[in-house]
C-alpha positions as CSV (number, residue, x, y, z in Angstrom):
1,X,-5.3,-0.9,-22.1
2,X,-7.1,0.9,-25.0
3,X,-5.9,4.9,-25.5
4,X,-7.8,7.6,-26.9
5,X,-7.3,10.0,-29.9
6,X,-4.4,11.7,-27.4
7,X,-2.5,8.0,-27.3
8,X,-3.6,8.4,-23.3
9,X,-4.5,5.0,-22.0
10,X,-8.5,4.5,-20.6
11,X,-9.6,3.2,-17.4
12,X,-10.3,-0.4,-17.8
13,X,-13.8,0.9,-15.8
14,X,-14.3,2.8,-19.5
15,X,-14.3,-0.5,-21.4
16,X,-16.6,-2.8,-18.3
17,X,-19.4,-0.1,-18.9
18,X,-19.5,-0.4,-22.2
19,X,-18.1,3.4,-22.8
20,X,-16.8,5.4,-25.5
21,X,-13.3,5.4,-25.8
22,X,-14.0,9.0,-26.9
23,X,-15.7,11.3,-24.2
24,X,-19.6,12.1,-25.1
25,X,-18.8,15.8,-25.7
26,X,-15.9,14.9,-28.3
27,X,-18.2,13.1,-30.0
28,X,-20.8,15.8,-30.2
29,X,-18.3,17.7,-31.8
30,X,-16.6,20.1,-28.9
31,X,-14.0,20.0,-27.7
32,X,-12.9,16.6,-25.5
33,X,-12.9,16.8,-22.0
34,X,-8.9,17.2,-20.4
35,X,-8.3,15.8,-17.2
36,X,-6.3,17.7,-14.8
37,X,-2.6,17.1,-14.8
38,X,0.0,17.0,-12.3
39,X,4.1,17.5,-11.3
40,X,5.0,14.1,-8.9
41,X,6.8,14.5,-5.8
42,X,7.9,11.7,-4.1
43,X,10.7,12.8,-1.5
44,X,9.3,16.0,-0.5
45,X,8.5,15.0,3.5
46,X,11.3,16.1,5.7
47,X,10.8,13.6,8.2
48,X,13.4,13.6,11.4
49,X,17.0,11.7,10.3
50,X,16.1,9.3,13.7
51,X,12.9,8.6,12.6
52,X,12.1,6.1,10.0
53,X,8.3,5.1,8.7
54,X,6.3,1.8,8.6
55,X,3.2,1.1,6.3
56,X,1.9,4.5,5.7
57,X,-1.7,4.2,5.8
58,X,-4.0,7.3,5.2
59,X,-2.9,11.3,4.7
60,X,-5.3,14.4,5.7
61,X,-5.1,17.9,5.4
62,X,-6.0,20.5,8.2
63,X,-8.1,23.9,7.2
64,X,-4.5,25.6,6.8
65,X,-2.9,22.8,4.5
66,X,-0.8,21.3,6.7
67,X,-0.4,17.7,5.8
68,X,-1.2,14.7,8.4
69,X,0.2,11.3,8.0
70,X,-0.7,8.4,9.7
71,X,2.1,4.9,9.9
72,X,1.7,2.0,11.4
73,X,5.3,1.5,13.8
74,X,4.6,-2.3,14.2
75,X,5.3,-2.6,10.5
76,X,9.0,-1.3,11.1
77,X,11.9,-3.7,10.7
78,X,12.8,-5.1,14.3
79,X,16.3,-4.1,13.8
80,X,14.8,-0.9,13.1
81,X,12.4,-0.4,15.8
82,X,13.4,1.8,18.0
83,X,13.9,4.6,15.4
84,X,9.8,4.0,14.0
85,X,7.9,7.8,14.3
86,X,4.8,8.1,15.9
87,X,2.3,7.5,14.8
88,X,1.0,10.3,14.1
89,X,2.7,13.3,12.0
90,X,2.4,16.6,10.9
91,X,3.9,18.8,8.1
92,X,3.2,22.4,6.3
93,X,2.4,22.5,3.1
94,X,6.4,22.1,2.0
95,X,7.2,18.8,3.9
96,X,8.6,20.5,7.3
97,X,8.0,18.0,10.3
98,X,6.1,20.3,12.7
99,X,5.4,17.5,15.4
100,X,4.2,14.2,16.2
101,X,2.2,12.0,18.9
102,X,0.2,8.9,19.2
103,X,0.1,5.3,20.6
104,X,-1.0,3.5,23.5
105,X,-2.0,5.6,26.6
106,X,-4.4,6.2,29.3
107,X,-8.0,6.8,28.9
108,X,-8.4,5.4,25.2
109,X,-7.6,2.2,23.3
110,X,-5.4,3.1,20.6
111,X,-6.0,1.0,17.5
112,X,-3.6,-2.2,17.0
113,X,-3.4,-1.8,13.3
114,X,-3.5,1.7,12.1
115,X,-6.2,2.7,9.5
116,X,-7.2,6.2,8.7
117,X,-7.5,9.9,10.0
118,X,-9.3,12.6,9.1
119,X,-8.8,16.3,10.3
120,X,-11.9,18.4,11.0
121,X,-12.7,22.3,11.1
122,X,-11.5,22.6,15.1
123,X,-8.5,20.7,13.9
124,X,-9.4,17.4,15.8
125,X,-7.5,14.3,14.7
126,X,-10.1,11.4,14.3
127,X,-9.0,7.8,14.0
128,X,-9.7,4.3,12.9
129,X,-8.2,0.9,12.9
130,X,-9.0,-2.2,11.0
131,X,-7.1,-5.1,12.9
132,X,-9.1,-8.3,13.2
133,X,-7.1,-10.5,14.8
134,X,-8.0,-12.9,17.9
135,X,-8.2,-10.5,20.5
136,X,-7.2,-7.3,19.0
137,X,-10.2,-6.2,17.1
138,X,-10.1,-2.7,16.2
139,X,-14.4,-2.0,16.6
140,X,-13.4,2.0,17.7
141,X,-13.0,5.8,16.5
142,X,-10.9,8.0,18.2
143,X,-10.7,11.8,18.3
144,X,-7.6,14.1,19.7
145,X,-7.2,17.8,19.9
146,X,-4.1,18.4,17.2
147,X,-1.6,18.3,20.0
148,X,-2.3,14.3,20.9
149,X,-4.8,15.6,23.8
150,X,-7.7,13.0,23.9
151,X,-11.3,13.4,23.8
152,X,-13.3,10.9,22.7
153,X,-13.5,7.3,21.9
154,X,-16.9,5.8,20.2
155,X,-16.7,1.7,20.8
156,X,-14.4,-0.5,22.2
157,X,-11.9,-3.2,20.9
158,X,-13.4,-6.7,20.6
159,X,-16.8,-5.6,21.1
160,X,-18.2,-5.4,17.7
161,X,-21.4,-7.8,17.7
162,X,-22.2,-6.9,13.7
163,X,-23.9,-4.4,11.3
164,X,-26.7,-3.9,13.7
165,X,-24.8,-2.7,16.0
166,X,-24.8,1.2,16.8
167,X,-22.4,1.1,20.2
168,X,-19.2,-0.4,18.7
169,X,-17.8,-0.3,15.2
170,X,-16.5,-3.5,13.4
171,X,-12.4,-2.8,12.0
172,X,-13.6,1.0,10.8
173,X,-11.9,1.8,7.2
174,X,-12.6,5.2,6.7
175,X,-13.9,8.8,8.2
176,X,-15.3,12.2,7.6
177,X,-16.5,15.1,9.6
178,X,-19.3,17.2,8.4
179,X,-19.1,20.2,10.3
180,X,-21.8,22.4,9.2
181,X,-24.1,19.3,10.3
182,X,-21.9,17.8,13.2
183,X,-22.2,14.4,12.1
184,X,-19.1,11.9,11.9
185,X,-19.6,9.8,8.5
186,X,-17.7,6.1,8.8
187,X,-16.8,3.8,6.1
188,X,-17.6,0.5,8.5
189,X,-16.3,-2.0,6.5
190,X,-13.7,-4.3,7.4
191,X,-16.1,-6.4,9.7
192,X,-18.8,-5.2,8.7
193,X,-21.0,-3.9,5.7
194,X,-22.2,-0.7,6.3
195,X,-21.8,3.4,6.6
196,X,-22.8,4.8,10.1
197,X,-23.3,8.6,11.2
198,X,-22.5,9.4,14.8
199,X,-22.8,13.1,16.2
200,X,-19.5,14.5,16.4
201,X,-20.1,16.5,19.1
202,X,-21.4,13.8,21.6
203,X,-21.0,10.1,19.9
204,X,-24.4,9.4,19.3
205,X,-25.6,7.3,17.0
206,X,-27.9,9.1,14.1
207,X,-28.4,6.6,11.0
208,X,-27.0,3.8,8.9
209,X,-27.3,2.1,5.7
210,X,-25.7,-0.9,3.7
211,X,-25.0,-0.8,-0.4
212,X,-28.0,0.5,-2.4
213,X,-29.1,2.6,0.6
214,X,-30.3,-0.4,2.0
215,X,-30.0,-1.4,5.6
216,X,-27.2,-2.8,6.6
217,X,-27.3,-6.8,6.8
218,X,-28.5,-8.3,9.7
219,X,-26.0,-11.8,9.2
220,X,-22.9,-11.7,10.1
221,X,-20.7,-11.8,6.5
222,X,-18.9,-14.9,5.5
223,X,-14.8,-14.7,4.8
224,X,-13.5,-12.3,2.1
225,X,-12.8,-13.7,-1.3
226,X,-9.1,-13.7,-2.0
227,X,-8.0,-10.9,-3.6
228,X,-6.9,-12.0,-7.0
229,X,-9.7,-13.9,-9.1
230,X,-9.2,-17.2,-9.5
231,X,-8.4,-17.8,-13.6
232,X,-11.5,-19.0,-15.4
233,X,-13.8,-17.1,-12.7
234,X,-16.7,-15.9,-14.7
235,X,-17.5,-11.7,-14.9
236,X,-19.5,-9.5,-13.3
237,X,-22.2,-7.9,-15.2
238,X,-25.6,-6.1,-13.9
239,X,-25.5,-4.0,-10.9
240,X,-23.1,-6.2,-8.9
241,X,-23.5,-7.7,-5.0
242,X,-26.4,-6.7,-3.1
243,X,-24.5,-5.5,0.1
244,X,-20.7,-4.2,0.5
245,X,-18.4,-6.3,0.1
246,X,-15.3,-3.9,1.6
247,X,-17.0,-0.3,2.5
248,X,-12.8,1.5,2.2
249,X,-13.5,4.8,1.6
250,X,-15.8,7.7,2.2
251,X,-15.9,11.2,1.0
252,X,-18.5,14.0,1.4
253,X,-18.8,16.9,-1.4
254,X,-20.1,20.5,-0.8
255,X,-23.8,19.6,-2.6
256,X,-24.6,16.9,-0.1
257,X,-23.3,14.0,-2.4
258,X,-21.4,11.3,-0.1
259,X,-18.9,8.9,-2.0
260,X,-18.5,5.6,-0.5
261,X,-15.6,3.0,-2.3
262,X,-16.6,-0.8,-2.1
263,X,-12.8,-2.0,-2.5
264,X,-13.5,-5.7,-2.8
265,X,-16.7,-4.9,-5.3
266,X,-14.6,-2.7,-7.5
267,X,-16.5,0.0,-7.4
268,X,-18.2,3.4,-6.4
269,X,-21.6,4.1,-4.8
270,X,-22.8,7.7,-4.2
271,X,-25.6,8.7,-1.8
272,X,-27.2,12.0,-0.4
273,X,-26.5,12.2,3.0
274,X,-29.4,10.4,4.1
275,X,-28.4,7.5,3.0
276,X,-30.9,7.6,-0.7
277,X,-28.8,5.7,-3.3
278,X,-28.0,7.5,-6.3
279,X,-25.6,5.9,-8.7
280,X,-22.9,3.6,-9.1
281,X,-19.5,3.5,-10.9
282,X,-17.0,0.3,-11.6
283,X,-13.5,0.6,-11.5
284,X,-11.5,-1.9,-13.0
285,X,-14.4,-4.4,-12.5
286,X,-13.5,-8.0,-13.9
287,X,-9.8,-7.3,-13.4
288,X,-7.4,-9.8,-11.7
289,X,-7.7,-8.1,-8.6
290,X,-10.8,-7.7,-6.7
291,X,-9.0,-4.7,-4.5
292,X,-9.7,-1.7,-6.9
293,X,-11.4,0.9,-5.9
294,X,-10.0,2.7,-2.1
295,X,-9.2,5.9,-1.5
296,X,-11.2,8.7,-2.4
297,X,-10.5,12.5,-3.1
298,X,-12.5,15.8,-4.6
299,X,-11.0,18.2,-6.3
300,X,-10.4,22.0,-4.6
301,X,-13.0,24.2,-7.2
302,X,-15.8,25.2,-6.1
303,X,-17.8,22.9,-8.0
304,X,-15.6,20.0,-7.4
305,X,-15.6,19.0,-10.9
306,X,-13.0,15.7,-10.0
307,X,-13.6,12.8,-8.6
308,X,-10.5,10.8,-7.7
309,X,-10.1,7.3,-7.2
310,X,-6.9,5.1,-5.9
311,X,-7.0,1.2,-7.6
312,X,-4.9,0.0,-4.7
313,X,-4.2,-3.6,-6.6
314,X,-3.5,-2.3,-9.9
315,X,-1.5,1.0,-8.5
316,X,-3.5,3.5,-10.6
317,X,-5.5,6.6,-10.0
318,X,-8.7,6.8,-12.0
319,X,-10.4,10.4,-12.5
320,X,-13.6,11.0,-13.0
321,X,-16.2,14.1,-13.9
322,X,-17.7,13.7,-11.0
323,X,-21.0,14.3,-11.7
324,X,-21.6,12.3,-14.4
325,X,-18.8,9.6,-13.1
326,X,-17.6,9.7,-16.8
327,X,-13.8,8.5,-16.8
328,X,-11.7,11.5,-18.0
329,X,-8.3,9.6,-17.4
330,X,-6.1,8.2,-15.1
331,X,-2.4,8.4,-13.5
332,X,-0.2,5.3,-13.0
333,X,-0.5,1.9,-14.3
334,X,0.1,-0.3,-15.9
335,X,2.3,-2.1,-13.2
336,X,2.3,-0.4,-9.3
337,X,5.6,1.2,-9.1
338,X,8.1,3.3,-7.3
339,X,8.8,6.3,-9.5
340,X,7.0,9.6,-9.8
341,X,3.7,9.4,-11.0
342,X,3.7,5.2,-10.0
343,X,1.8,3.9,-6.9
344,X,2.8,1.2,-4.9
345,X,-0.3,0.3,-3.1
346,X,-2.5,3.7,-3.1
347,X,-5.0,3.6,0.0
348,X,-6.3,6.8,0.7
349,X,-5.9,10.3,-0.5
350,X,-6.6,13.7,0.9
351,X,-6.4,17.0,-1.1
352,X,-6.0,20.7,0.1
353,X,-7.5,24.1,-0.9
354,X,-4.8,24.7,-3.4
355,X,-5.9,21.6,-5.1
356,X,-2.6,19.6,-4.4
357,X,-3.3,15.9,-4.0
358,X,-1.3,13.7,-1.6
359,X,-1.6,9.7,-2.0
360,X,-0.7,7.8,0.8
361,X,1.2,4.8,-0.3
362,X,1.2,1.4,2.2
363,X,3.6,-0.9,0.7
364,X,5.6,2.8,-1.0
365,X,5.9,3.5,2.5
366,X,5.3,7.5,1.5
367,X,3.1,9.8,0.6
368,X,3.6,11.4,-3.0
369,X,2.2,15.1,-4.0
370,X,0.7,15.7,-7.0
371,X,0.8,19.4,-7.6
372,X,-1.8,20.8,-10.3
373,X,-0.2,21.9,-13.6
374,X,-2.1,24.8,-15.5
């Protein structure tokens, strides 16, 4: 991987768009742009002695910073069963275990392969799960109160009948909740190809939209490519696939700009929040692995100048000036890994008003804290 004037190593995304190895304003003659840095903590959770975690799958934060993991149990050892968590946990800001909750129960149908959660402003827990095996489909959304009381459940397992679709979801990825505007923004895109608003006061259905801002495909799609590229495959080049091919993450800043990751497609696609299409950003396009680009997080200024990026394949985190999507630099790499500052399979990513980034890890089996350095 190619390094600046600093010795830091660029994105691989730098070098497929045909960018400067030296940022635009260093070249001017000013100063370079300096991405944000971080202190890695990796064992800072103080999880229960008789519990023990599974995959760990997505991380949210509340409006008072405490931290909100979700696991998937079924993932635990059989030997080790019976001690799995919930799964659903929460933590202050310092890693103490405050409570937990979650799992089959009357009223709802809780997912078979745990996803995502997000928190929103009334603290209500909103989930997703992306199973799609024979008779265990995950095409739903939950929402709980933060104590594991239900409310509401948009679709039903095994129900899914495609992108058209505005009843039932189709193995759901990703959430967010716009408060301010009620409106529940999902990253569809396990099944199928697409981002969908609901109300997120009632469950109704208000708009959808496929990649490009077009709508969403009206064939059902074909089997995902495998995940590596076979050897000789030829590159990408121009604007890339028409429609999604893996709609992983979705983030929503304070101007109105929503950030959708295409995971398979190796990339980013940013949209207002009516769905126009505005730009696009690669992210590792053309490497081995078609799984790049997954979970996504802003940074805590008011102008949210960072735009954060997990690589799940490649165990990186790429960051970006957001509004430009110019790569600034990135954290990880070359190889996933296990110590502080590695990844070993980043999914998705929350961060808190402080600015401290957590990184939920499925095959790490944690989530690590990157705390801001001045």
């Amino acid at each position: 991987m190619a390094c600046n004037a600093a010795g830091k190593r660029l994105p691989l995304l730098a070098l497929a768009l045909g960018l400067s190895a030296i940022p635009p304003a260093a070249q001017a003659g000013t100063a370079p742009v300096k991405a944000p840095t971080f202190r890695y903590d990796t064992d800072w959770l103080k999880l229960p002695a008789q519990w023990v975690l599974g995959d760990v799958s997505a991380v949210a934060v509340d409006r008072a910073d405490n931290v909100w993991v979700l696991h998937r149990p079924r993932t635990v050892a059989a030997d080790q069963r019976r001690r799995a968590a919930p799964p659903v946990l929460e933590f202050d800001h310092d890693g103490r275990f405050m409570r937990g909750w979650g799992g089959p129960g009357d009223g709802y149908d809780w997912p078979f392969n745990e996803h995502s959660l997000f928190v929103d402003g009334h603290d209500h827990v909103w989930l997703t799960g992306n199973s799609r095996a024979a008779g265990a489909k995950d095409d739903s959304v939950l929402e709980f109160a933060a104590d594991g009381t239900f409310i509401r459940q948009i679709g039903k397992p095994n129900a899914s009948k495609g992108d058209l679709d505005t009843a039932n979801l189709g193995a759901p990825a990703d959430l967010y909740v716009d408060d301010a505007r009620h409106e529940l923004y999902v990253a569809d895109g396990y099944a199928n190809r697409r981002v969908i608003v609901f109300d997120s006061d009632t469950g109704a259905f208000r708009r959808m939209w496929g990649a490009f801002g077009a709508p969403p495909p009206s064939t059902p799609p074909g089997p995902p490519p495998p995940a590596l590229r076979p050897e000789g495959t030829p590159d990408q080049s121009g604007d890339g696939a028409k429609t999604f091919g893996s709609v992983h993450g979705v983030k929503l800043a304070r101007d109105g700009m929503l950030y959708v990751s295409d995971r398979d497609s190796q990339r980013v696609q940013v949209f207002d929040r009516t769905g126009r299409y505005l730009r696009q950003v690669f992210v590792h396009r053309n490497a081995p692995s078609r799984q790049t680009a997954s979970g996504l997080g802003l940074s805590a200024d008011r102008a949210q100048r960072w735009l954060y990026v997990l690589d799940f394949d490649n165990g990186e985190m790429e960051i970006f000036d957001r509004k430009s999507l110019t790569p600034v630099g990135d954290i990880g790499g070359p190889k996933p890994g296990t110590a502080p500052g590695q990844f070993l399979g980043p999914h998705l990513m929350a961060v808190d008003s402080r600015g401290t980034l957590y990184v939920a890890e499925v095959q790490g089996r944690r989530v690590q804290r990157l705390t801001p350095q001045p």
